[in-house]
C-alpha positions, 0 to 999 in steps of 0.5 A: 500500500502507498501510504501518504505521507501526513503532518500531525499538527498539535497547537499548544499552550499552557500544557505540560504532562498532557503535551508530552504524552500525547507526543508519545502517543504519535510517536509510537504510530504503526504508521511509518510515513509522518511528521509531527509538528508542535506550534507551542505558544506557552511562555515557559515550560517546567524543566522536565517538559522542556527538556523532552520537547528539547530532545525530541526536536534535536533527535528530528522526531518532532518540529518544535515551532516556539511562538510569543502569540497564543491563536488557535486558528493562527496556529493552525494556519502557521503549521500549515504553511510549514507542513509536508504532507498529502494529509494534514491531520490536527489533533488537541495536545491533551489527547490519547491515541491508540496505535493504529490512529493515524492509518485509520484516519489514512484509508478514508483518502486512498478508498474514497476520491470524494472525501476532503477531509475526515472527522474522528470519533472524540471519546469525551471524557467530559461529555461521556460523564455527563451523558452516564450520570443519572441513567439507573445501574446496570445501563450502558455507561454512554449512549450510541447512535449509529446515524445522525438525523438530517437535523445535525446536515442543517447548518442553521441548527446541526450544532445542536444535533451533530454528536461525534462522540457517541455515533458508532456508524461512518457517514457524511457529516457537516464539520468535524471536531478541532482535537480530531480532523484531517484534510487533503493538502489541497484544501489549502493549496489549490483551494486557498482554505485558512482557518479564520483568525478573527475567531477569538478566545476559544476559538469555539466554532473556528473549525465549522466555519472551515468545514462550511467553506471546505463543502464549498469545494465540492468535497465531502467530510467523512466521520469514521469513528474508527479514527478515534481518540480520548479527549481528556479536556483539561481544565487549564491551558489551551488557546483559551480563557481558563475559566469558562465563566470569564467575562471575555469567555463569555463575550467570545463565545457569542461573538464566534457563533455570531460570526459564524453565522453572518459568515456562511449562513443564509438570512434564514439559516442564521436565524434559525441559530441566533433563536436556538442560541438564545434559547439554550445559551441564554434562557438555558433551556435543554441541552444546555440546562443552565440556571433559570434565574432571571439575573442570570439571563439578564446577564447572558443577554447582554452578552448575547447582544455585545457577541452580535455586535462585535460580530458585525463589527467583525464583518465590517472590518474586514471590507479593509482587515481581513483579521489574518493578523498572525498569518500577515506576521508570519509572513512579513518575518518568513519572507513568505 
């Protein structure tokens, strides 16, 4: 078999013992024909750390790039441009992979032309506890669903409907999860697809609005639940706010699904997600189950309203800043 040659591309910041293993992980791949490149924009290491990452990079198993920026989107985009592979592959720098990882993620794009890009399956470790608390003893500790329904095809609401962690079943998907996904090389190259910048905070969002461009290429995104990892979501480090319940967080959050919205989604389209995330995000109804009470609500409005603002701010800005501003760096240093 021709195997394509993949980049393994983890973004970091803020993590230690995760990092390292998830590394390890790559590392001992049944899959002989890859690279491993590590965008770390953590300002300083503990020793131990910094002496792995040191010595895997000086025995040419990874490529350690040290960045004094900290973007998700801006680091996938900077690892991209550095990247050899026929197949870009992106994974979170808190994950647990098992060995046979990257050829699942491989025979998607050798068995089917059509396919630009494949989703994995996430074991979420959060959200596979949330689904098993409250079922009585003796069921299954999480659910399973062998295909989604042709709600989770619909952009306007899929993201209420889209579940990659507990579908057992291969099939069209509309995006795929940013701590699992690949894509053909050309996605990027003979297409012109980045990762949007603008995407702030967490991020949160910034890998659908790539996939809703992506379809706009014609290919198609393929889950295969095969390709699996376990996402262990620490609590502290990544490209984000730490707290959840942060002001800035908060005022991301609405932002990026706004943004997303005014981006790719018909008028119709994007109502149909502004009211259902109002209606769960804010008011608190099912699946988000927040607090009822009315300050509360009040408060997530106001966030709600300053995230839509923002948003179109955004999208006005960018008739003369198109808000690649890590992408403009990189290339003004590289010479790119």
């Amino acid at each position: 078999m021709n195997l394509p040659f993949i980049s393994v591309i983890i973004p970091t910041y803020g993590r230690e013992e995760p990092l390292r293993d998830s590394i390890v992980d790559v590392l001992k791949q049944d899959y002989s024909n890859f690279e491993v490149l590590v965008v770390d924009q953590t300002p300083k290491h503990e020793p131990e750390i910094e002496a792995f990452l040191s010595e895997q990079a000086t025995a040419g198993k990874i490529q350690w790039f040290r960045l004094n920026w900290a973007s998700l989107p801006g680091a996938r985009n900077y690892a991209v441009r550095r990247a050899k592979g026929e197949i870009i592959l992106f994974i979170d720098d808190d994950v647990k992979l098992n060995s046979g990882f990257l050829t699942a993620h491989a025979k998607n794009y050798l068995d089917k032309p059509e396919i630009g890009a494949v989703a994995g399956r996430v074991f979420d470790r959060m959200k596979i506890a949330d689904t098993a608390q409250g079922r009585t003893q003796g069921d299954s500790p999480y659910k399973s669903i062998e295909y989604l329904p042709p709600q989770a095809m619909d952009p306007g609401i899929a993201w209420y409907y889209i579940d990659l962690v507990h579908t057992v079943k291969p099939q069209e998907v509309l995006t795929a999860r940013g701590c699992n996904m690949s894509f053909r090389r050309e996605i990027f190259t003979k297409h012109g697809l980045h990762f949007d910048e603008r995407f702030r905070g967490s991020a949160v969002r910034e890998e659908s609005d790539f996939c809703l461009r992506l379809r706009r290429t014609g290919y198609k995104i393929w889950y295969d639940p095969e390709a699996s990892l376990v996402h262990l979501g620490e609590e502290t480090g990544g490209c984000h706010d730490i707290s959840m319940r942060s002001l800035k967080y908060q005022l991301t959050f609405y932002h990026n699904h706004f943004l997303l919205g005014l981006k790719n989604l018909t008028a119709s389209q994007a109502l149909r997600l502004y009211a259902r995330l109002f209606d769960c995000h804010v008011l608190g109804r099912p699946p988000c189950h927040k607090s009822g009470s009315p300050i509360k609500i009040f408060t997530r409005a106001i966030f709600y309203t300053l995230g839509f603002v923002k948003a179109l701010g955004t999208i006005i800005q960018s008739l003369w800043n198109d808000g690649q501003i890590y992408t403009h760096l990189d290339k003004q240093v590289e010479g790119i």
